[in-house]
Backbone as a ProteinNet text record, in pm:
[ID]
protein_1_A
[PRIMARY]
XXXXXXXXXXXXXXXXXXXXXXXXXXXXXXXXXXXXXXXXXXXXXXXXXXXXXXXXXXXXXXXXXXXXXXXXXXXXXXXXXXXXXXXXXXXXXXXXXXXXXXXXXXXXXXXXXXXXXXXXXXXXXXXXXXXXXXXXXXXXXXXXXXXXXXXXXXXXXXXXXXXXXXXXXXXXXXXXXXXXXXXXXXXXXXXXXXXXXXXXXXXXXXXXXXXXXXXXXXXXXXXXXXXXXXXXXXXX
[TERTIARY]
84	0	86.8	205.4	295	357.6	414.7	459.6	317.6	264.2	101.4	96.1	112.7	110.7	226.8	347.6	438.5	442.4	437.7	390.3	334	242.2	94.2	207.6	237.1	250.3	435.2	471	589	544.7	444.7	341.2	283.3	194	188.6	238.9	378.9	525.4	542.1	547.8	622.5	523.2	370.7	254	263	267.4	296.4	396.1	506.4	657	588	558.7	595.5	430.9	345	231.3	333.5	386.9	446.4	524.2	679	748.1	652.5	550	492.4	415.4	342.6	320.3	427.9	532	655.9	678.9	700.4	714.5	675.6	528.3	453.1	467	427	451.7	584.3	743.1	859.9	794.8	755	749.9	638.4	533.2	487.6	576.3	670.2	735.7	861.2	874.5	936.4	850	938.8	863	763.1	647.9	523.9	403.4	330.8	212.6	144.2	136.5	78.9	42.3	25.4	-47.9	27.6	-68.7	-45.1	30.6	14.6	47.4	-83.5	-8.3	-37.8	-220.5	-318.6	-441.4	-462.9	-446.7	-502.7	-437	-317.4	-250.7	-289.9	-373.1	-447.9	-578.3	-665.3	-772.2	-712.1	-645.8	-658.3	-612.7	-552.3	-515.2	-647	-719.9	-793.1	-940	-972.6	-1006.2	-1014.4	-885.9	-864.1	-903.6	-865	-888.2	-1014.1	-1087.8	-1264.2	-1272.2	-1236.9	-1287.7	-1271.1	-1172.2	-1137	-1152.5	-1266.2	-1338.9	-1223.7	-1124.9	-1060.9	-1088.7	-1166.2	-1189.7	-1348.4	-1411.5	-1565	-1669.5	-1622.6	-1713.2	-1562.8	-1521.8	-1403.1	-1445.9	-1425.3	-1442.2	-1332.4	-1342.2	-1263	-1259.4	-1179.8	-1154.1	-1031.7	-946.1	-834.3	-726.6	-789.9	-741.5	-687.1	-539.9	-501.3	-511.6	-612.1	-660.1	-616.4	-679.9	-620.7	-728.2	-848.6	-920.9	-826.4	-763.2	-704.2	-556.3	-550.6	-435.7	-438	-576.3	-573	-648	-708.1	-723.7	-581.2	-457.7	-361.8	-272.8	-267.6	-230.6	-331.8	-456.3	-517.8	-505.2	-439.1	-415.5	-296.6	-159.3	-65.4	-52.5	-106	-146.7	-196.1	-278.2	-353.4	-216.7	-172.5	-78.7	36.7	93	208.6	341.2	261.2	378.6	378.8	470.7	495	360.2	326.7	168	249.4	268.5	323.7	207.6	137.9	33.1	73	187.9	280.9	283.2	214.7	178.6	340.9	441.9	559.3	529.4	654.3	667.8	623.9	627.5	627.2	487.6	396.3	225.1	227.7	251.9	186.7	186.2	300.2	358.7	218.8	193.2	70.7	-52.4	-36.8	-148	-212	-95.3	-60.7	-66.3	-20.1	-29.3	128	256.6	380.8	384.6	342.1	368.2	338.4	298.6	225.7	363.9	482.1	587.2	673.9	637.8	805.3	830	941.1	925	1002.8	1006.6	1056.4	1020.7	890.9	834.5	908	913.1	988.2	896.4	957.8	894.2	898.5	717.7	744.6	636.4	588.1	522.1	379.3	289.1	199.9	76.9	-19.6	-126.6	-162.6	-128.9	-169.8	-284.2	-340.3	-508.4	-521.7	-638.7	-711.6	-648.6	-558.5	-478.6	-366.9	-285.4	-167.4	-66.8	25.5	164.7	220.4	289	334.7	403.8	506.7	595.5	549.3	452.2	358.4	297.8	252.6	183.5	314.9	410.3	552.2	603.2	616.2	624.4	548.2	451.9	339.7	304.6	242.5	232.4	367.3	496.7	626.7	595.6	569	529.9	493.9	351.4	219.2	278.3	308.1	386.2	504.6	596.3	729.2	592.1	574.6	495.9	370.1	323.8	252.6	295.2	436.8	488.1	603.1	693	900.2	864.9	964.5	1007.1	935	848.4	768.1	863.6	829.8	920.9	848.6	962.1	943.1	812.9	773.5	630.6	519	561.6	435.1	450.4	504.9	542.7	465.6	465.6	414.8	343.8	247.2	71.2	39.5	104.5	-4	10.4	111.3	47.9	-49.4	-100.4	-147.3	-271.2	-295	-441.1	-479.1	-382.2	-421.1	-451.3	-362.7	-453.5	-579.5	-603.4	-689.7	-835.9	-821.4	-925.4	-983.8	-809.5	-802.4	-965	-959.4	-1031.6	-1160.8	-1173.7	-1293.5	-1391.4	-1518.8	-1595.7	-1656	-1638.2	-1637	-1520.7	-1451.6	-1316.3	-1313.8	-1219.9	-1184.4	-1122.2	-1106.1	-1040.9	-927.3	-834.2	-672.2	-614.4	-449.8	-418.7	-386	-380.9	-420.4	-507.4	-659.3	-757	-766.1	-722.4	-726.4	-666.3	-516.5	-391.3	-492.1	-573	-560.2	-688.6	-800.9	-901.4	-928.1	-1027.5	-995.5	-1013.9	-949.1	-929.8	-872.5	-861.2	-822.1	-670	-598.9	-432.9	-385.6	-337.1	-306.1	-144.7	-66.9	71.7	52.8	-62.2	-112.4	-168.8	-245	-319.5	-183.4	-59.5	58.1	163.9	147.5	259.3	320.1	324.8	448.3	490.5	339.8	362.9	439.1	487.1	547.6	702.3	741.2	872	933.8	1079.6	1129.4	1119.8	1098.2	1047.5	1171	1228.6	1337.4	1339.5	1455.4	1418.6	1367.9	1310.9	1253.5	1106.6	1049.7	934.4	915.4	1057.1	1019	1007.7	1072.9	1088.2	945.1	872.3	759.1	648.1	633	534	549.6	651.6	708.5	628.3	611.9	592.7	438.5	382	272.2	235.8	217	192.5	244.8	318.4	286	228.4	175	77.3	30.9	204.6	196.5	86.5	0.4	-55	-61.5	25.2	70.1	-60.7	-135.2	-221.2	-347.6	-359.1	-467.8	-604.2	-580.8	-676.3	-788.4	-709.5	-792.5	-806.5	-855	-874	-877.4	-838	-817.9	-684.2	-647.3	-524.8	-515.2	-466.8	-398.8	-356.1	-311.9	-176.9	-263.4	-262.8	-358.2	-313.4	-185.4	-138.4	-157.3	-200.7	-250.5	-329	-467.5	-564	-659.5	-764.5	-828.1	-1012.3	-1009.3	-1076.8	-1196.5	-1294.7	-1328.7	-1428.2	-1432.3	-1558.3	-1427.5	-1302.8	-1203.4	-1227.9	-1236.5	-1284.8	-1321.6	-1451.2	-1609.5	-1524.7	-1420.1	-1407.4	-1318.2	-1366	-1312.1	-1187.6	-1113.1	-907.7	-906.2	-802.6	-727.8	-589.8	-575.4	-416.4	-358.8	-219.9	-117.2	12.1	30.7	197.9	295.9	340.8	452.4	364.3	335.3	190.9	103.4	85.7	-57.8	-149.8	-281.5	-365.7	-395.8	-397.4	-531.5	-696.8	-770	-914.3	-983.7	-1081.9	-1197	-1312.6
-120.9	0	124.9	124.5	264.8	261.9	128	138.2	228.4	195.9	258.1	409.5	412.5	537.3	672.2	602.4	659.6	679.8	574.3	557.8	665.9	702.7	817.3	902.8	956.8	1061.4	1126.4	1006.5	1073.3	1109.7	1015.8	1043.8	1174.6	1215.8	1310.2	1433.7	1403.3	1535.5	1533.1	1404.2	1459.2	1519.1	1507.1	1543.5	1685.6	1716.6	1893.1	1940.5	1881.4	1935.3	1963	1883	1888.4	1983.1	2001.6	2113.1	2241.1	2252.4	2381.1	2421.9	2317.9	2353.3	2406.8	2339.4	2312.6	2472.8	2533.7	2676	2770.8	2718.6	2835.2	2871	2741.1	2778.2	2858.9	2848.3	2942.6	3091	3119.7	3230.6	3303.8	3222.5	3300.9	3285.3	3206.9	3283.1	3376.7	3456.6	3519.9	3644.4	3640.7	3751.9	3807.6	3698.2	3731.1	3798.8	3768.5	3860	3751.6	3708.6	3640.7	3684.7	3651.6	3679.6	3554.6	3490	3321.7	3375	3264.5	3195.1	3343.7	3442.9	3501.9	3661.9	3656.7	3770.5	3875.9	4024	4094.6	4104.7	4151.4	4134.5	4241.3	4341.3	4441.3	4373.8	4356	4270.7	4139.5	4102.2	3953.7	3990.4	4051.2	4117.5	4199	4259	4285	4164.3	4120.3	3976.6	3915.5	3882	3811.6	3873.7	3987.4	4048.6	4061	4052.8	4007.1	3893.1	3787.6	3692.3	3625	3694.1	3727.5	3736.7	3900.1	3985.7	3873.4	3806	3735.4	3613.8	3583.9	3407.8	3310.2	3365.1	3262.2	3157.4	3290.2	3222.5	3231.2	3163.2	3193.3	3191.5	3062.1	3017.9	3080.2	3142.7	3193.5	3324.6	3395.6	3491.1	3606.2	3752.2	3806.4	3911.8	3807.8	3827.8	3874.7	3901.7	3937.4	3820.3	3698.6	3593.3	3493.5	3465.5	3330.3	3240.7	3132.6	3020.6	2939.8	2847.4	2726.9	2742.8	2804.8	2886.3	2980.4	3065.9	3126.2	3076.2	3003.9	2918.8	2818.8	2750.2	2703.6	2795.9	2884.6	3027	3077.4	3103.9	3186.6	3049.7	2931	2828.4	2820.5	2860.9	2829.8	2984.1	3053.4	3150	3188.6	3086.9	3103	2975.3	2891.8	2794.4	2850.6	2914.1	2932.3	3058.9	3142.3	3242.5	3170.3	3098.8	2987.4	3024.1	3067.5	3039.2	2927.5	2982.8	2814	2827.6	2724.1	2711.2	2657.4	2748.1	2689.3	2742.1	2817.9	2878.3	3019	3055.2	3171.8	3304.3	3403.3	3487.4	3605.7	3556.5	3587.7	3746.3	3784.6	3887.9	3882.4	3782.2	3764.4	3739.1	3663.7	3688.3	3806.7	3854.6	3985.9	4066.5	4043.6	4153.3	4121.4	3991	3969.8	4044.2	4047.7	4085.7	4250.5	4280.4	4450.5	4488.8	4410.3	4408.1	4422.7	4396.5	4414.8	4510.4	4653.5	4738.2	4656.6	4542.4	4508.4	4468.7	4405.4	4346	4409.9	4558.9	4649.8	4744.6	4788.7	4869.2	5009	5040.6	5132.3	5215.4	5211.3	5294.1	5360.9	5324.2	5467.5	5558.6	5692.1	5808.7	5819.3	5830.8	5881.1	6012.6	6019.3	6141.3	6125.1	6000.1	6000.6	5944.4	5941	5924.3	5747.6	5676.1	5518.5	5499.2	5380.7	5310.5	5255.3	5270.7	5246.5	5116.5	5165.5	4990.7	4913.2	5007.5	4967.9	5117.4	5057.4	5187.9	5212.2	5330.2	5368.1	5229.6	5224.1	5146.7	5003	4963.1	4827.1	4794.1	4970.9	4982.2	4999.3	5044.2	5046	4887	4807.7	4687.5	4639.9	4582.7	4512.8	4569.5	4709.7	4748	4723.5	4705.1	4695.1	4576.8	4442.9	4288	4291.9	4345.4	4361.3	4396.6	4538.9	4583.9	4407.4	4402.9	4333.5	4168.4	4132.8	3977.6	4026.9	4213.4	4191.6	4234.2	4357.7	4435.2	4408	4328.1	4329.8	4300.6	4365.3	4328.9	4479.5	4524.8	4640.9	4744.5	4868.2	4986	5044.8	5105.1	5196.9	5291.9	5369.7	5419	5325.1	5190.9	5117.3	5068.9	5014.4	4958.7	5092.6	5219.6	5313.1	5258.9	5273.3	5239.8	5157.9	5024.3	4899.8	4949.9	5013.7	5079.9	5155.7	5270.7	5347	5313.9	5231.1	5085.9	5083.9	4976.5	4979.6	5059	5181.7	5282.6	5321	5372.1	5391.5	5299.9	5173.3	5105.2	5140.5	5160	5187	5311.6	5420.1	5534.7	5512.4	5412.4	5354.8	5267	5335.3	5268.8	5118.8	5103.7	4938	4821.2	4873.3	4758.7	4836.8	4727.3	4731.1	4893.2	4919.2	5068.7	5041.7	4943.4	4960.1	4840.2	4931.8	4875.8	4678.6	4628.6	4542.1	4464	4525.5	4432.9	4445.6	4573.3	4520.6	4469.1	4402.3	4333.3	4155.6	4196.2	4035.8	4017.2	4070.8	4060	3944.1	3823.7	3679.8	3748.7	3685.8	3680.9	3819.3	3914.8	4017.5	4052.4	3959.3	3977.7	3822.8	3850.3	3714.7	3638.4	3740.4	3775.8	3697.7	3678.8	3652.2	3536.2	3524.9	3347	3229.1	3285	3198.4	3224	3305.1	3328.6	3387	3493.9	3552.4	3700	3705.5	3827	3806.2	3694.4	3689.9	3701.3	3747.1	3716.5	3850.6	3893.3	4000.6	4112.6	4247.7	4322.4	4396.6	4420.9	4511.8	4593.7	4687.8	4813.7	4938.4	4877.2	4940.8	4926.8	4794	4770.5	4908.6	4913.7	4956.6	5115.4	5170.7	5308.8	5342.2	5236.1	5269.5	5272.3	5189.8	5191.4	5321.8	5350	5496.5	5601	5593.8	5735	5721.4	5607	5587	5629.7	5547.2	5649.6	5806	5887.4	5996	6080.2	6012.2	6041.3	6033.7	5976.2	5984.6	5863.6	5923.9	5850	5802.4	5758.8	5757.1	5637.7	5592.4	5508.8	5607.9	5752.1	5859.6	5797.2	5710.5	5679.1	5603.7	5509.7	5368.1	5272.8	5173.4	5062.7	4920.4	4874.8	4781.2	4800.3	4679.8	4694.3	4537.3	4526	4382.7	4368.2	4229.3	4216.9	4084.1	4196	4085.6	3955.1	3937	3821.4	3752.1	3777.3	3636.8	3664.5	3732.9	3775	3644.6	3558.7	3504.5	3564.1	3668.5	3720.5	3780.7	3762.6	3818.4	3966.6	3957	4089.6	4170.8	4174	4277.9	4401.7	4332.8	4343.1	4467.2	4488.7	4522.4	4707.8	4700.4	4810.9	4920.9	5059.2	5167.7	5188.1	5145.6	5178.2	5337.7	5331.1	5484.6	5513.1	5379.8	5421.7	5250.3	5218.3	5113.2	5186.5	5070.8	5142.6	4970.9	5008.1	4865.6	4722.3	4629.8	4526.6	4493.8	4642.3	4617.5	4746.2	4742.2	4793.1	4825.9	4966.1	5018.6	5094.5	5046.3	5046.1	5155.6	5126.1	5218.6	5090.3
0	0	0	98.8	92.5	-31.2	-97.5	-276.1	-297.5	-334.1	-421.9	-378.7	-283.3	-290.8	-304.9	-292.8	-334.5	-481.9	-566.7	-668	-761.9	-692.4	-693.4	-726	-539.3	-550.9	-656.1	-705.3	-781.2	-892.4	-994.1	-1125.6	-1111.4	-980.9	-1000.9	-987.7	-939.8	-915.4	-1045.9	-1157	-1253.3	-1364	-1349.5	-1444.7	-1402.3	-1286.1	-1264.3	-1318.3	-1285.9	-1372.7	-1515.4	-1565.2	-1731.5	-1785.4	-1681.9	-1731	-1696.1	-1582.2	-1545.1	-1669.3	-1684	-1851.9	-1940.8	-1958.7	-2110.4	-2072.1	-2011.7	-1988.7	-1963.2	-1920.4	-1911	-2036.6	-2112.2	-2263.9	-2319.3	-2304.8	-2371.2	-2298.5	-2186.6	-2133.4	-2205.1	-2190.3	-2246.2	-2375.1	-2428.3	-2593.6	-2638	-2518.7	-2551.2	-2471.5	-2439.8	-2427.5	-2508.4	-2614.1	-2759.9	-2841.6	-2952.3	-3046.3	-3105.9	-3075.3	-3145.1	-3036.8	-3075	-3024.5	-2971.4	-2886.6	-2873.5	-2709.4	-2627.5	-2509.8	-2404.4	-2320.6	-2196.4	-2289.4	-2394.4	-2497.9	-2444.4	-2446.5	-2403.9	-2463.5	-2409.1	-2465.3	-2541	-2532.9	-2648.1	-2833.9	-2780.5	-2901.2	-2977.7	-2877.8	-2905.6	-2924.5	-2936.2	-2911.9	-3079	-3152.1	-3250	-3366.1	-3305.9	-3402	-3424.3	-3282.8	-3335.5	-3383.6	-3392.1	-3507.2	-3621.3	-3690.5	-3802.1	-3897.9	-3805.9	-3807.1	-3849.8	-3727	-3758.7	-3885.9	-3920.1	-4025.6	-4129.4	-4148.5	-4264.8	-4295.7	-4176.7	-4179.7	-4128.6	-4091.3	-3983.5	-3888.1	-3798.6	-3648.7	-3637.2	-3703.4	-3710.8	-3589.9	-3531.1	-3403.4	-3289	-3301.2	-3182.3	-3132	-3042.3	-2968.6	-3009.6	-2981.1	-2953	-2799	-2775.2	-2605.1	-2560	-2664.5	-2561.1	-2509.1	-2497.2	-2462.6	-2563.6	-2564.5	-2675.8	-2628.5	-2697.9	-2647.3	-2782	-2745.2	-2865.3	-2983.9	-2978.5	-3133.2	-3202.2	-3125.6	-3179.8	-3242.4	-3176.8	-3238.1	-3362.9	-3367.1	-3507.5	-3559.2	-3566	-3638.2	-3741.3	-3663.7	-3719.5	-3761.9	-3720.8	-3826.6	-3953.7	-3947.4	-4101.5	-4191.5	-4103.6	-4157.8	-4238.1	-4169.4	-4237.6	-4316.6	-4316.3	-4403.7	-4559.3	-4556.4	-4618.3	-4733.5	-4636.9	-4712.1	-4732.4	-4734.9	-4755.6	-4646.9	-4503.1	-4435.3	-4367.4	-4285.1	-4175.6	-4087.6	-4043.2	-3976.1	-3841.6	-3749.3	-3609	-3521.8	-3540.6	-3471.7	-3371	-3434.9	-3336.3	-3465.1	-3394.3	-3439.6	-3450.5	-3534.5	-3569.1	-3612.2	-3628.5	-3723.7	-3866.2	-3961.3	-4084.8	-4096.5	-3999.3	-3989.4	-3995.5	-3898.7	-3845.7	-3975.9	-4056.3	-4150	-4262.3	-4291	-4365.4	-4342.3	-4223.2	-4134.4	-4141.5	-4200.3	-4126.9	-4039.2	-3960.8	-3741.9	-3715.7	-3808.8	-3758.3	-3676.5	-3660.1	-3507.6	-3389.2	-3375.9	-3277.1	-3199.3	-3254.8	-3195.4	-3240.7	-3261.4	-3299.8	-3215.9	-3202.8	-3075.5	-3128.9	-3242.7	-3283	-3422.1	-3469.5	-3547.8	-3624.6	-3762.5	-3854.5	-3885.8	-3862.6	-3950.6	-4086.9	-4134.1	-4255.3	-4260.6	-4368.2	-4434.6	-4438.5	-4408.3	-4469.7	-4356.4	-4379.2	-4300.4	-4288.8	-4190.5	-4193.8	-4159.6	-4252.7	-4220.2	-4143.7	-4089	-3918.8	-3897.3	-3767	-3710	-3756.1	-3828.3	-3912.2	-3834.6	-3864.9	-3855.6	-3989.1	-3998.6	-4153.6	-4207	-4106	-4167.1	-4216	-4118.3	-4193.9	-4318.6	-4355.9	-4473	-4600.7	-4558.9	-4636.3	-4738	-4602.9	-4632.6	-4711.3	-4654.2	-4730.5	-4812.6	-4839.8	-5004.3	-5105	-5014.6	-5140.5	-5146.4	-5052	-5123.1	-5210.7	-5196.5	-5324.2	-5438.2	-5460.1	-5556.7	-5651.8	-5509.7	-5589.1	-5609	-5593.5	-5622.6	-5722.6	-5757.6	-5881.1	-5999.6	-6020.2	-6063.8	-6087	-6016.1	-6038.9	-6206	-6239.6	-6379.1	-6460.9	-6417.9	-6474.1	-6474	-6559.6	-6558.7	-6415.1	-6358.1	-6228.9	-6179	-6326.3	-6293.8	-6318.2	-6334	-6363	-6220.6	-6128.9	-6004.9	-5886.4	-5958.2	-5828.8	-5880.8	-5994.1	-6027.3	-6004.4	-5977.5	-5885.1	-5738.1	-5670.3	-5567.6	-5530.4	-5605.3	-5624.3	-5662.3	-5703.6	-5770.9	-5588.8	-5533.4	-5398.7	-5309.3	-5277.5	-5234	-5283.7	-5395.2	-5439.1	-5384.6	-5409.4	-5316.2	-5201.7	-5133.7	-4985	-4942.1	-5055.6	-5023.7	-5083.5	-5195	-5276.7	-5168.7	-5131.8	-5076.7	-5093.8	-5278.5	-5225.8	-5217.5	-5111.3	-5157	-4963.1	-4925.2	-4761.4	-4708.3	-4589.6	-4551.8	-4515.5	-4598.7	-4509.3	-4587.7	-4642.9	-4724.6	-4750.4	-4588	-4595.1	-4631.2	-4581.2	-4612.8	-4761.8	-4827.6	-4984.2	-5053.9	-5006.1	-5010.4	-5046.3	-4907.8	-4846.9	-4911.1	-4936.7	-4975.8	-5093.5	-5068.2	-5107.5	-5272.9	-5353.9	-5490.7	-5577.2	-5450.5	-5563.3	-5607	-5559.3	-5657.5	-5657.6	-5735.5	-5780.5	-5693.7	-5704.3	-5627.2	-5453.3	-5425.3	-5262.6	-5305	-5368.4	-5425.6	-5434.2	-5560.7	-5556.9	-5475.3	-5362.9	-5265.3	-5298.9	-5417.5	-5468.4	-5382.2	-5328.8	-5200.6	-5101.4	-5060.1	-4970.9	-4994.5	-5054.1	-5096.7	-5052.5	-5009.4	-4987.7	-5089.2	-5023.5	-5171.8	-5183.7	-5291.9	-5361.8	-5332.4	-5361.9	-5321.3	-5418.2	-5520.7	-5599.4	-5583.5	-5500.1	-5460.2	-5344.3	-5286.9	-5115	-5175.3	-5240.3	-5311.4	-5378.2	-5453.1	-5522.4	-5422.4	-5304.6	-5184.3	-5130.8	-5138.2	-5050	-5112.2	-5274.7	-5375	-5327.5	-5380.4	-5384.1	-5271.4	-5137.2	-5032.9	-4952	-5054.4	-5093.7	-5132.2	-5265.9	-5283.1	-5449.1	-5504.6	-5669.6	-5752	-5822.5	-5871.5	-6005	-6104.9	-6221.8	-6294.7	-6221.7	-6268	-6301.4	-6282.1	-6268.5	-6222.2	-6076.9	-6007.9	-6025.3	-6117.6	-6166.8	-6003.7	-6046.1	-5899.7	-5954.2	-6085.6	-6176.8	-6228.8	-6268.6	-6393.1	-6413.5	-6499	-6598.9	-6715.2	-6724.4	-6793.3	-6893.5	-6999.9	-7115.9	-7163.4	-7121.3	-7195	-7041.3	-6938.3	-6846	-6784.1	-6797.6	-6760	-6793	-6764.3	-6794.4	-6772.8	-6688.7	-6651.2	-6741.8	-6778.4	-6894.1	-6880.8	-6761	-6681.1	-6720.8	-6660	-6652.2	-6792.7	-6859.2	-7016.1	-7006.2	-6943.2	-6925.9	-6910.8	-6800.4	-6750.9	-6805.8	-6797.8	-6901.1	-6891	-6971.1	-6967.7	-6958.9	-6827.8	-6838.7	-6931.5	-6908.7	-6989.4	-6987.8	-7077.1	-7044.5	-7017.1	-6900.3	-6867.6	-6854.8	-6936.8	-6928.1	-7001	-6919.4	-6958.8	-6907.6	-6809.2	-6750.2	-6790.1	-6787.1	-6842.8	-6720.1	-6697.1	-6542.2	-6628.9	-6533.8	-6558.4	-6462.7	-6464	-6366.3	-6333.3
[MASK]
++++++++++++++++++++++++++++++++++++++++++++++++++++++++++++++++++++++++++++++++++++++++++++++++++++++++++++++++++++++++++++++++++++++++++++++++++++++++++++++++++++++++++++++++++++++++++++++++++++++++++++++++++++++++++++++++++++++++++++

């Protein structure tokens, strides 16, 4: 009987040990740079917002709290964008996300006005993805004008309010469908995000464009050309 219960009680010394690790874990890695388990709540509370907004986390809450919804939430999320699916809300999510301020601690200055819940520099980035995964290879003023396409949305009542959600918005670039957004952007990407959110608009404020030789699209058709610059066509 004293075996048996010694027994007990070492099984359950070592079932506490290894819950305690297995939450320390998480705790230190929500005090890195990701966003996961005991992560600050206003920060988790906009993640998982997003998330929401974008049919992620459907039956999940937004509470403030990272729970394990939210965790296979931002694994089907980076699943889905072709990153790594660890369920750790990294820098390189976030950057998808347009949430990178969330884990930066040092803000660059720029010139221009950022969309509700983004920092300049977030919108920098990720519009130079967009740009370099729809544009590299284009002449230089054609590279501001697929920026400038995107803003343009940005202020167009029917398309999302922030350059993300019109980044991410299901089917509308193709560059995000084959992962090509994700790729490091040049610095001709990062220079043309820069103009564009300036304010240059070399596309004269179309919210369409394409490239006739791989367009399959046949509505695209439909819509009034402003101009061609390089081999894409911008529309209205």
């Amino acid at each position: 009987m004293k075996k048996k219960l010694i027994a007990i009680v070492m099984i359950s010394t070592l079932i506490f040990a290894l819950a305690g690790a297995y939450l320390n874990e998480k705790i230190v890695m929500a005090q890195q740079n990701v966003i996961y388990y005991g992560s600050d709540s206003n920060s988790v509370r906009q993640l998982q917002q997003k998330l929401k907004d974008w049919g992620y986390m459907k039956d999940g809450t937004v509470d403030g709290s990272f729970g394990w919804k939210t965790e296979q939430a931002v694994k089907a999320f980076q699943k889905k964008q072709g990153l790594t699916a660890d369920g750790k809300a990294g820098q390189q999510t976030l950057n998808a996300m347009g949430l990178g301020h969330l884990i930066k601690k040092a803000p660059a200055n720029t010139n221009y006005q950022a969309s509700r819940g983004t920092s300049n520099r977030d919108e920098v980035y990720i519009l130079a993805q967009a740009i370099h995964g729809e544009a590299r290879g284009e002449p230089y003023i054609g590279q501001v004008a697929v920026g400038a396409v995107i803003l343009n949305r940005v202020r167009h009542a029917s398309f999302p309010n922030s350059v993300s959600g019109v980044i991410f918005q299901p089917g509308a670039f193709t560059a995000v469908a084959d992962g090509q957004m994700f790729m490091a952007p040049d610095e001709s990407s990062l220079k043309a995000a820069r103009d564009a959110l300036a304010g240059w608009d070399p596309s004269s404020g179309a919210i369409y464009y394409y490239n006739t030789a791989k367009t399959t699209n046949k509505w695209i058709y439909s819509r009034p050309v402003i101009k061609t610059i390089g081999k894409h066509v911008f529309a209205n």
